[in-house]
C-alpha positions as CSV (number, residue, x, y, z in Angstrom):
1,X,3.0,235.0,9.9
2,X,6.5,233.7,10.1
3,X,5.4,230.5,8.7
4,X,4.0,232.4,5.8
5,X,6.7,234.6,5.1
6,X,9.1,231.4,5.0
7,X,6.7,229.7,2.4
8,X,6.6,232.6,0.4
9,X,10.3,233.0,-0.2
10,X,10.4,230.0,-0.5
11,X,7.6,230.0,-3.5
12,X,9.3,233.0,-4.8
13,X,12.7,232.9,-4.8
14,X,13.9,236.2,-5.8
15,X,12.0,237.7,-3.7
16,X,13.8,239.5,-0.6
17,X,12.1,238.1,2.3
18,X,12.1,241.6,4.2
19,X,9.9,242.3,0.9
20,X,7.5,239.6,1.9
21,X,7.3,241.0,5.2
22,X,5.4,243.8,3.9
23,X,2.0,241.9,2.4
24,X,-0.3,240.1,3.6
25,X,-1.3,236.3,2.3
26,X,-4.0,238.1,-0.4
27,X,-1.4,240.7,-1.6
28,X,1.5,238.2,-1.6
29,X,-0.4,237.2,-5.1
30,X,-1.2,239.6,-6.4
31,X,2.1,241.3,-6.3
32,X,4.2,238.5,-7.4
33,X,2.1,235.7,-8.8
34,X,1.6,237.6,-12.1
35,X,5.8,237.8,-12.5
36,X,7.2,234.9,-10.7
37,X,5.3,231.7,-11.8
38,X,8.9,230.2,-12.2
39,X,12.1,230.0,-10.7
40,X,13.1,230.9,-14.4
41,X,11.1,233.9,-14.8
42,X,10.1,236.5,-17.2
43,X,12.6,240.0,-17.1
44,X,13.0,243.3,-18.0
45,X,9.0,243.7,-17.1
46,X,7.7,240.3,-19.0
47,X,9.2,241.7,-22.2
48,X,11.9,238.8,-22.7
49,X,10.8,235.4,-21.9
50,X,13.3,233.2,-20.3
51,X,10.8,230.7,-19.6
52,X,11.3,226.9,-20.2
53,X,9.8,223.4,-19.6
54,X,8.7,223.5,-16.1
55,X,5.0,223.8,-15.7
56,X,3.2,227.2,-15.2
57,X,1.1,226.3,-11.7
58,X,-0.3,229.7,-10.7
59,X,-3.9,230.3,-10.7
60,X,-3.3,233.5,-12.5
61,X,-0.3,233.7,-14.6
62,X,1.3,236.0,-16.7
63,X,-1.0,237.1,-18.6
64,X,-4.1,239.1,-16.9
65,X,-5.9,240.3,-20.2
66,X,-9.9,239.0,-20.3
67,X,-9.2,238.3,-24.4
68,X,-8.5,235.3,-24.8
69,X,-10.2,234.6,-28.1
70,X,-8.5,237.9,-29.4
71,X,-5.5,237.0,-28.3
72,X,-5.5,232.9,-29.4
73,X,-7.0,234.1,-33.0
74,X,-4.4,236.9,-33.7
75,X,-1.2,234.8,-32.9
76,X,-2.8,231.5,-35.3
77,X,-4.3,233.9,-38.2
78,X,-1.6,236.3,-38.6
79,X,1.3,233.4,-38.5
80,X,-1.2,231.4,-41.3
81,X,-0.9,234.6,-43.7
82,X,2.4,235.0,-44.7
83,X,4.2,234.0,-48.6
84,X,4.3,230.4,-47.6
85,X,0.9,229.6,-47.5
86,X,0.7,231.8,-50.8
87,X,2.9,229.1,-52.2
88,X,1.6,226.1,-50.5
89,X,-1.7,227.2,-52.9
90,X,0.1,227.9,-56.0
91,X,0.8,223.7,-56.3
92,X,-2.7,222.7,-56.9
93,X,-2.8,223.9,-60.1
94,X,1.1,224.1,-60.9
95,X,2.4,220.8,-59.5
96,X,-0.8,218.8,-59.8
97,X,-2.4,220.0,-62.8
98,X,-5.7,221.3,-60.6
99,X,-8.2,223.7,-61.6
100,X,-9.1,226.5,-59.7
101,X,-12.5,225.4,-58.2
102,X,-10.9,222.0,-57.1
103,X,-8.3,223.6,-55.4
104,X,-10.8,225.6,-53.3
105,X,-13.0,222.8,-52.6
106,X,-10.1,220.5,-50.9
107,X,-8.3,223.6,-49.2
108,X,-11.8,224.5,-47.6
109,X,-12.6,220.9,-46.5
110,X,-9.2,220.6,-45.6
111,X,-8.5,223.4,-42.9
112,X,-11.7,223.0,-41.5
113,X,-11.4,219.4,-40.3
114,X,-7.6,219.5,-39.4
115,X,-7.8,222.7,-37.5
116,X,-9.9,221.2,-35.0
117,X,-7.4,218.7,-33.3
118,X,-4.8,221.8,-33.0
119,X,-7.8,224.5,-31.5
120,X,-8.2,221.1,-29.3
121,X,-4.3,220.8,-28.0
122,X,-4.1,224.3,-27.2
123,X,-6.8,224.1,-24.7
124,X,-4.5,221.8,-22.8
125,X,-2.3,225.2,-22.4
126,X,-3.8,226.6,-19.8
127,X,-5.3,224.5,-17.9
128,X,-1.7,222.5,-16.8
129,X,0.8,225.3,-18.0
130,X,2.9,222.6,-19.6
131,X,4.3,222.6,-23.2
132,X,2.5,220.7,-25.5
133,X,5.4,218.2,-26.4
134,X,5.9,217.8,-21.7
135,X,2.1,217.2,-22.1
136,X,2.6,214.7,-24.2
137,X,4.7,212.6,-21.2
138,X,1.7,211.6,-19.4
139,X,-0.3,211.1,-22.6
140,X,2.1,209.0,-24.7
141,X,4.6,208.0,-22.3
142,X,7.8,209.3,-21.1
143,X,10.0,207.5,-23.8
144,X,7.3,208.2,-27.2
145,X,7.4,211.9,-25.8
146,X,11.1,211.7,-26.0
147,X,11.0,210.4,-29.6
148,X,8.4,212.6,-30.6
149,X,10.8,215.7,-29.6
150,X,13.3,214.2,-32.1
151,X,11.4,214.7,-35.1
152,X,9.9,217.9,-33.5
153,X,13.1,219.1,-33.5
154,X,13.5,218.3,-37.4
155,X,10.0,219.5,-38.4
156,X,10.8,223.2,-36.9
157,X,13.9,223.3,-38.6
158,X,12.3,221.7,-41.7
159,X,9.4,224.4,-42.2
160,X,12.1,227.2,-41.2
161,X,14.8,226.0,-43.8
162,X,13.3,223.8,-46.3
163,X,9.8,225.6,-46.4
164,X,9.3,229.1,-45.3
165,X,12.6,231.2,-46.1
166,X,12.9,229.6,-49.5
167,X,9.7,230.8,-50.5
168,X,9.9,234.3,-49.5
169,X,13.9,234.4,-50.8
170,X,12.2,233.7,-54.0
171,X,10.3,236.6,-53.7
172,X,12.7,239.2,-52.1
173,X,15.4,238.6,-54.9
174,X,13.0,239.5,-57.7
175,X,12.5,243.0,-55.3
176,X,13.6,246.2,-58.3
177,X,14.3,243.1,-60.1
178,X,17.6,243.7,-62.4
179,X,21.3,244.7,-61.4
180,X,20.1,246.0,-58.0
181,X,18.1,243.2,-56.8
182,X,19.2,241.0,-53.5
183,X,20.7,237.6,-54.1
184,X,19.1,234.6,-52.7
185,X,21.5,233.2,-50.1
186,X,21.5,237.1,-49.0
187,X,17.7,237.2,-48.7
188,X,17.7,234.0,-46.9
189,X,20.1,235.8,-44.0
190,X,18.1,239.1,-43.9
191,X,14.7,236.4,-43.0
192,X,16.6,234.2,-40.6
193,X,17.9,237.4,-39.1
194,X,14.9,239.3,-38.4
195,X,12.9,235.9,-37.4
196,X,15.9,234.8,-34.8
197,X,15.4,239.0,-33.0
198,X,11.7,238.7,-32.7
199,X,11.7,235.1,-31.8
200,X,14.7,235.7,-29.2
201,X,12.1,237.9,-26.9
202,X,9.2,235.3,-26.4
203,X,5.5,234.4,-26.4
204,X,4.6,238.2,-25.3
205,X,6.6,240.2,-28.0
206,X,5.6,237.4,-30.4
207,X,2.0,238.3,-30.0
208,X,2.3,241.7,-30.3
209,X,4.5,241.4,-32.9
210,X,1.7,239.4,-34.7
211,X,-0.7,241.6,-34.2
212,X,1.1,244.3,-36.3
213,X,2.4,241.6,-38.5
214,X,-1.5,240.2,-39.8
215,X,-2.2,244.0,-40.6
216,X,0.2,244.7,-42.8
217,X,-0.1,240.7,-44.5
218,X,-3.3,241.2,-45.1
219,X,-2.5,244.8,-47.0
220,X,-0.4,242.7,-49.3
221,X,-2.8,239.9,-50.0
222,X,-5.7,242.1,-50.4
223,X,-3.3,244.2,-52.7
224,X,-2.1,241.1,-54.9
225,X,-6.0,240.0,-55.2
226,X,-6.7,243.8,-56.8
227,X,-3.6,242.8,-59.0
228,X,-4.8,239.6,-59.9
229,X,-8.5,241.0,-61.5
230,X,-6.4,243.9,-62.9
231,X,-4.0,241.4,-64.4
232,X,-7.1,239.9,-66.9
233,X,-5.2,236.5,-67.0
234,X,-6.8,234.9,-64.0
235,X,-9.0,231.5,-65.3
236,X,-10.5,228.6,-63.4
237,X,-8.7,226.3,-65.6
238,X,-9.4,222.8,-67.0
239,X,-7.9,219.9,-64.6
240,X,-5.3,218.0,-66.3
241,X,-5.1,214.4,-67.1
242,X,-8.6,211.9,-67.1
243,X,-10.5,211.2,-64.2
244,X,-8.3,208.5,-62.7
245,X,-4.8,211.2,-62.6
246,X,-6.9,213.8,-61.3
247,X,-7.9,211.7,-58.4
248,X,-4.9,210.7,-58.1
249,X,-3.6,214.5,-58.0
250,X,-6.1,215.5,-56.0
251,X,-4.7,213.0,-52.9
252,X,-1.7,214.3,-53.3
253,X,-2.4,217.8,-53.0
254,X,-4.4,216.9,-49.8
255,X,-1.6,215.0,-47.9
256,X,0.6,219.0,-48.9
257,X,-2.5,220.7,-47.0
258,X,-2.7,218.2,-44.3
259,X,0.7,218.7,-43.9
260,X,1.1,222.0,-42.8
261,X,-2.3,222.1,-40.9
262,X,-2.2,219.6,-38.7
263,X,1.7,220.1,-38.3
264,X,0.8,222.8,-35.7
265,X,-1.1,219.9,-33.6
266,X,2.6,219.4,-32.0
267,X,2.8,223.1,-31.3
268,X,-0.7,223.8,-29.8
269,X,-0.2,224.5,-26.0
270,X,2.8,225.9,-26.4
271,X,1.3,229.0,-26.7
272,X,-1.4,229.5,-24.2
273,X,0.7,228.3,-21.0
274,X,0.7,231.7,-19.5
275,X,-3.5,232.3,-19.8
276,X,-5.2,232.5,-16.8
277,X,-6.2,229.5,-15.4
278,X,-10.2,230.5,-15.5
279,X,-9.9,231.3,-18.8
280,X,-13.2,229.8,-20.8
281,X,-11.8,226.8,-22.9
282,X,-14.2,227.1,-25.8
283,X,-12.9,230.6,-26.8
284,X,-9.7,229.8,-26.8
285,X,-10.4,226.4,-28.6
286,X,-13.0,228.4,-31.3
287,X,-9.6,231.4,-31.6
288,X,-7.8,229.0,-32.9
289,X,-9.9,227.5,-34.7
290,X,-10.7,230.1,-36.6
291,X,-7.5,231.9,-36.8
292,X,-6.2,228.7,-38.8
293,X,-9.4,228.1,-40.8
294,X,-9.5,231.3,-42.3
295,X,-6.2,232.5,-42.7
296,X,-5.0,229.2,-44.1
297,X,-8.1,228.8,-46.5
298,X,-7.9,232.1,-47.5
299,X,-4.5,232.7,-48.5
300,X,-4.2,228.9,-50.1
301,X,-7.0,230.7,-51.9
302,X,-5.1,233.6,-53.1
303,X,-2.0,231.5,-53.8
304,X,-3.8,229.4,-56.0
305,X,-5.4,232.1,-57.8
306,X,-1.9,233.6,-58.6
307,X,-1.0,230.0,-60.2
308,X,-4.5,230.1,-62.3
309,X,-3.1,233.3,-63.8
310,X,0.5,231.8,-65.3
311,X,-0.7,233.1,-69.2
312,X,1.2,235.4,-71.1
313,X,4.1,237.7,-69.8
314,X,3.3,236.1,-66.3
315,X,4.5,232.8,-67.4
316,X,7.4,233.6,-69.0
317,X,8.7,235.3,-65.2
318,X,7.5,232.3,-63.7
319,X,9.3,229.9,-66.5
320,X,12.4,232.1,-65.7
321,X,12.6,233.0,-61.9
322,X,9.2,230.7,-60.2
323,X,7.8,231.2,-57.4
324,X,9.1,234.6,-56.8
325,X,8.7,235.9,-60.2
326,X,4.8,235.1,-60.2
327,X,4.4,237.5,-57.0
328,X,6.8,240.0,-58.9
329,X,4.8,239.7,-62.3
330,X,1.4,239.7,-60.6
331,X,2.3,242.8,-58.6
332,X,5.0,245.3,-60.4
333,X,3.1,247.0,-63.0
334,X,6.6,247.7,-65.0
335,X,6.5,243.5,-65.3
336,X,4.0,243.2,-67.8
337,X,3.1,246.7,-68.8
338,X,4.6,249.3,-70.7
339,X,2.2,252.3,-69.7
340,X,2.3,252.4,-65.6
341,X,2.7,254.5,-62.9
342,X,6.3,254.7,-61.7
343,X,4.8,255.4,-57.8
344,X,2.8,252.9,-58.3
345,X,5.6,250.4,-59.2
346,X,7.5,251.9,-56.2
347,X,4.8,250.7,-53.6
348,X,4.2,247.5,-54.8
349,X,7.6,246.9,-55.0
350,X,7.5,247.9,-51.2
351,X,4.2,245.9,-50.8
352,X,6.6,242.8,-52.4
353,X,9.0,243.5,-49.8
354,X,7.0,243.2,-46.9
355,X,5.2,240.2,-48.3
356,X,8.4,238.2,-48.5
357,X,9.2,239.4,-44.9
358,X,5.6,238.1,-44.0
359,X,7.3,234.7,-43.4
360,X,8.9,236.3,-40.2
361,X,5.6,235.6,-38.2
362,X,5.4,232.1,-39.1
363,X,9.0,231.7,-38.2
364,X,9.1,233.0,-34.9
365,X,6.6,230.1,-33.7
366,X,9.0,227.7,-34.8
367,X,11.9,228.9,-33.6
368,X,10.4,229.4,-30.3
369,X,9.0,226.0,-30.3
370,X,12.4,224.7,-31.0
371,X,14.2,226.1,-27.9
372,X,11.7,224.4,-26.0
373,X,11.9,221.3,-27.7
374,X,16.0,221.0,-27.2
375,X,15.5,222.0,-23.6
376,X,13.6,218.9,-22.8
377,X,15.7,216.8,-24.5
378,X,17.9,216.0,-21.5
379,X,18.1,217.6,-17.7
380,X,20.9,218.8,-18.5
381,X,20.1,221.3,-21.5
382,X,17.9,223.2,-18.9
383,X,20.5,224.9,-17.9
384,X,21.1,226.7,-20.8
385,X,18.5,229.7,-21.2
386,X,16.0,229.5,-24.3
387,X,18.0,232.3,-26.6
388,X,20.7,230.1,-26.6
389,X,18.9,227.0,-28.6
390,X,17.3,230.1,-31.2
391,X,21.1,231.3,-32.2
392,X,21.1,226.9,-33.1
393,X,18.3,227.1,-34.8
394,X,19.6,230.3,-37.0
395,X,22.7,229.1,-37.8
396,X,21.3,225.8,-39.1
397,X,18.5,227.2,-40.8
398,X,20.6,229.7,-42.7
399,X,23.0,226.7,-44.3
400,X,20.1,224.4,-45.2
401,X,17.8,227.5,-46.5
402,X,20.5,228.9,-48.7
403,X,21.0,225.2,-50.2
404,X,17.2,224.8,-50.5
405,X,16.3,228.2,-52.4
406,X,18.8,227.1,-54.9
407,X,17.0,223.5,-56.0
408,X,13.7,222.6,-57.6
409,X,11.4,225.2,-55.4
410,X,8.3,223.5,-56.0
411,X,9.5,219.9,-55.8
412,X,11.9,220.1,-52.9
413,X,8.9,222.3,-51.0
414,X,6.5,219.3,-51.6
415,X,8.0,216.4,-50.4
416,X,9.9,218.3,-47.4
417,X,6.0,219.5,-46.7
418,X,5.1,215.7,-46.5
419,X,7.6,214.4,-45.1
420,X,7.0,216.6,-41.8
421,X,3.1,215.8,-41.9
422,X,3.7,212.4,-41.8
423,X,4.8,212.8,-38.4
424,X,2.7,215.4,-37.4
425,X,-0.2,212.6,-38.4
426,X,1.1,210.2,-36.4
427,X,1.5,212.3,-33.4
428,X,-1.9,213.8,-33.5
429,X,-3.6,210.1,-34.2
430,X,-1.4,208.2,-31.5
431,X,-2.3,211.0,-29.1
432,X,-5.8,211.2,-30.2
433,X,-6.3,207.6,-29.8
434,X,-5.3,207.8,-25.9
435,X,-7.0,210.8,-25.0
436,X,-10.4,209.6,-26.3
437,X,-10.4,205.7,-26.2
438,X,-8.3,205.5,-22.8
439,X,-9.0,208.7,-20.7
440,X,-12.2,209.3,-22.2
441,X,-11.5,213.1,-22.6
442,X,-10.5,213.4,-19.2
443,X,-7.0,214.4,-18.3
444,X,-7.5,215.0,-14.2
445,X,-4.9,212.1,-13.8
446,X,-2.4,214.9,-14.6
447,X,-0.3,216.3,-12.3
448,X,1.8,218.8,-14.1
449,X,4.7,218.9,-10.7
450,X,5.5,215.1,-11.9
451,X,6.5,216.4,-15.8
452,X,10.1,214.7,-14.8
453,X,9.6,212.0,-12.6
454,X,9.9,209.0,-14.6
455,X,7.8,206.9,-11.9
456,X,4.7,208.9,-12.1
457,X,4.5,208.6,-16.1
458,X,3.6,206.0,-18.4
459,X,6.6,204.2,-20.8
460,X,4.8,204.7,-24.0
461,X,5.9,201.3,-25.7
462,X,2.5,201.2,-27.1
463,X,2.9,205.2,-28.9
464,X,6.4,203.6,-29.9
465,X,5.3,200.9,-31.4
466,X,2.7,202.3,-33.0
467,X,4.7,205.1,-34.7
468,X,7.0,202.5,-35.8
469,X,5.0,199.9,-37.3
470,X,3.7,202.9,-39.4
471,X,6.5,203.5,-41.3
472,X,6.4,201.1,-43.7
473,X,2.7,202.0,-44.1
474,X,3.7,205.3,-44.7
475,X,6.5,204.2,-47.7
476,X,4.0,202.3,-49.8
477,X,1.3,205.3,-49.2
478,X,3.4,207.8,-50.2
479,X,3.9,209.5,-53.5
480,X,7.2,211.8,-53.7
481,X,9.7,212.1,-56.1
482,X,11.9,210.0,-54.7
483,X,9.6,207.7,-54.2
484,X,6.2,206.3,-55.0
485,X,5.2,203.1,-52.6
486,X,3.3,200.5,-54.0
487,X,0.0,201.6,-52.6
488,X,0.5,205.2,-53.6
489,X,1.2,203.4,-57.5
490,X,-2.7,201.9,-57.5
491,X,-4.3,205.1,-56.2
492,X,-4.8,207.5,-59.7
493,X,-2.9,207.2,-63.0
494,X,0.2,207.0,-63.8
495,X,1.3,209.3,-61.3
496,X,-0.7,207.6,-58.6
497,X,-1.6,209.6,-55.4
498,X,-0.2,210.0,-51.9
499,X,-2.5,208.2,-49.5
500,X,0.0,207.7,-46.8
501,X,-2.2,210.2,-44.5
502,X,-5.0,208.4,-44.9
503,X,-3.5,205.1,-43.9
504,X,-1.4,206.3,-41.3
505,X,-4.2,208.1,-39.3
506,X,-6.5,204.9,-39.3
507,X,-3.8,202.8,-38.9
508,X,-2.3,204.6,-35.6
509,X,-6.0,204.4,-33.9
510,X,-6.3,200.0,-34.7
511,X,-2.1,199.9,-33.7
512,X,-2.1,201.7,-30.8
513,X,-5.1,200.4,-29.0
514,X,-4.2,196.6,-29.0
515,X,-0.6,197.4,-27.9
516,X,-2.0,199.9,-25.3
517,X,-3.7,198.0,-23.9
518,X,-1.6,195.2,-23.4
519,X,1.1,197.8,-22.2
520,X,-1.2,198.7,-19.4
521,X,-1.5,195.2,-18.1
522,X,2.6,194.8,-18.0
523,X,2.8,198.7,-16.3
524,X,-0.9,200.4,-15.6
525,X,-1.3,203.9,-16.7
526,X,-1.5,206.6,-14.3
527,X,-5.3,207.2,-13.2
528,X,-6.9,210.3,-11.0
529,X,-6.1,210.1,-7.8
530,X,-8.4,211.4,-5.3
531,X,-6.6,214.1,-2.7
């Protein structure tokens, strides 16, 4: 027994061993298994999560629930359903001159296809308790992992700043629009504020948190549809330009949806570490799944609805205050009527509120995913607990989100949009292209104890030199407006279209295989070993 004891306290250090003493082998794990996976472990009764890097082992971690479907689908569709996406949807029409029906068609097509590589990742959760971005060590090597953080790092604080609060700034400034509404930079503070609080507590609060959060987003969007038929300026529209610009337009508004979909492919395990190893695969696979699909499709929906109805008084509050004074025109009855119901315009003015606050639940991920990211950076950032990197991640945001809400909304929202999904493409592909030319779906060769030993992992030359080489593939694909590359110019009319995604995903699959290979030849990849 002594032998046991010693093993124990050993396996859970803050455990007094006299405590030990008092269980046997069985009830050792029960009692402490579900609280002390970690040396860094989760306090004041698993509310805050001080959780970082190392891998989650246990055969029954943290958390014991039997949903795991529930729980995967409420965390992915109530962070997809916040004023964001509502924008994301209003640029079909606005920015690219789409109609209506169009705009469905690719945002349908769109989700469903790129939501399936993320449902996929976050599979990879549970069943080696790493985070997706440690995963990616023994898939893309130790050094590609370590360049991939670096632009993970930018893409969080890119949708945060540049993305996310902008938006829904927009829309809480043009709350009791007039003398007594909040300024921008203001609203911008009160967002990063309440996103840095809920995001400082962890994966646990976060999900209940969303849980309450995709209630109350989903009152608002329902509410802003009944305001849209009530409106009677919704039309399908006419798509503008001949058929060579609208194809053109049309790629371009893909590469914005691919964008933000497949963005979360970089997040995807982050958030199942702590399900129980026996958890079923598939229903946490087919949660996510359809948690993105249908939040994402379905808001994009909405947004683009609201941008089908810019006729009349609506246009003129768009032509004066965008983004934000849509939602407000759409939803205040005292915007474009002079007969209304002052309790009326008092709810929806609340309903406005809340709408703009929405963007909290898709902020939280990415401050959370942040603070994990900057903790593997280096050994020694470890040491510093995960709140720590949040504050960062606040302070920053709240400078660049304050400059952003000022510029061109629509503009500066689509090419910061792309920008990230270029390398969220290339990190999905390049990963993508090892899991299922190399390993063949199986990822047994992974032992999650060997996340920092530089010995037991590949380079990654080959996902280096692969993301590289597609750079320059990626300038003369794209189509921003700082740039248009010279493919990009012969895709559509004038305008051209934005096919950088296109050629960047094929491109990463017929780079990274010759190089792979010939990577494995100079240092072999770890296999399965058998025990």
């Amino acid at each position: 027994m002594s032998t046991n004891i010693n093993n124990a306290v050993a396996e859970y250090p803050h455990v007094d061993k006299n405590d030990v003493d008092k269980f046997s082998d069985n009830e050792l794990d029960d009692k402490f298994d579900s609280s002390s996976f970690t040396s860094s472990n989760l306090t004041s009764k698993n509310f805050i999560d001080n959780h970082g890097i190392t891998p989650i082992t246990k055969a029954s971690s943290i958390q014991k629930n039997n949903y795991p479907f529930f729980t995967s689908f409420v965390l992915w569709f109530s962070s997809n359903s916040s004023v964001p996406i509502v924008s994301m949807g209003t640029l079909g029409p606005i920015l690219f001159g789409l109609n209506f029906k169009v705009c469905c068609i690719l945002i349908i097509l769109t989700n469903f296809f790129c939501a399936i590589p993320v449902a996929y990742f976050a599979t990879f959760g549970k069943q080696f308790g790493l985070r997706q971005l440690i995963l990616s060590r023994f898939i893309n090597g130790y050094y590609c992992a370590r360049m991939f953080l670096v632009f993970q790092l930018i893409a969080c604080i890119g949708w945060v700043a540049g993305v996310n609060v902008p938006a829904a700034a927009n829309c809480l400034a043009m709350v009791n629009a007039g003398d007594h509404s909040i300024p921008k930079w203001a609203s911008c503070i009160i967002i990063l504020a309440v996103s840095f609080v809920v995001s400082f507590f962890g994966v646990n609060f976060l999900q209940r948190f969303e849980l309450v959060s995709s209630v109350l987003n989903y009152v608002c969007v329902f509410a802003l549809i009944a305001r849209i038929k009530l409106s009677g300026e919704f039309s399908v529209g006419e798509n503008t330009g001949d058929s060579k610009t609208i194809a053109g337009n049309c790629l371009s508004y893909l590469a914005i949806l691919i964008s933000f979909n497949i963005a979360w492919a970089s997040y995807g395990s982050d958030y199942t570490i702590y399900m129980n190893k026996k958890t079923n695969s598939w229903r946490i696979a087919f949660g996510v799944f359809l948690g993105l699909f249908i939040s994402l499709s379905f808001v994009t929906i909405v947004g683009a609805a609201c941008a089908s109805c810019i006729h009349g008084k609506i246009a003129d509050s768009y032509s004066i205050h965008g983004f934000g004074g849509l939602l407000y025109a759409i939803l205040i009855p005292s915007a474009t009527e002079t007969n209304f119901n002052s309790h009326l315009n008092i709810f929806m003015n609340i309903l406005l509120t809340w709408l703009s606050l929405s963007v909290i639940s898709i902020n939280i991920p990415n401050f959370y995913s942040f603070s994990i990211c900057c903790q593997a950076i280096h050994k020694f950032f470890e040491r510093f607990e995960r709140q720590w990197y949040t504050l960062i991640a606040f302070i920053i945001s709240v400078g660049i989100s304050i400059a952003a809400v000022e510029t061109s909304f629509k503009t500066f929202m689509s090419d910061m949009m792309d920008g990230i999904g270029y390398f969220a493409i290339l990190f999905t592909f390049i990963t993508l292209s090892e899991i299922i030319v190399f390993r063949r779906f199986d990822l047994s060769f992974i032992n999650p104890e060997d996340y920092d030993t530089k010995s037991k992992l590949p380079v990654g030359l080959a996902g280096i030199a692969a993301f590289v080489l597609n750079i320059p593939l990626v300038a003369m694909g794209m189509n921003q407006s700082y740039w248009i590359g010279y493919i990009a110019r012969k895709c559509g009319g004038a305008g051209g279209g934005d096919v950088a995604m296109e050629i960047t995903g094929a491109c990463s699959f017929l780079i990274y295989i010759p190089f792979r290979y010939f990577e494995n030849k100079w240092r072999p990849y770890p296999v399965k070993t058998d025990d």
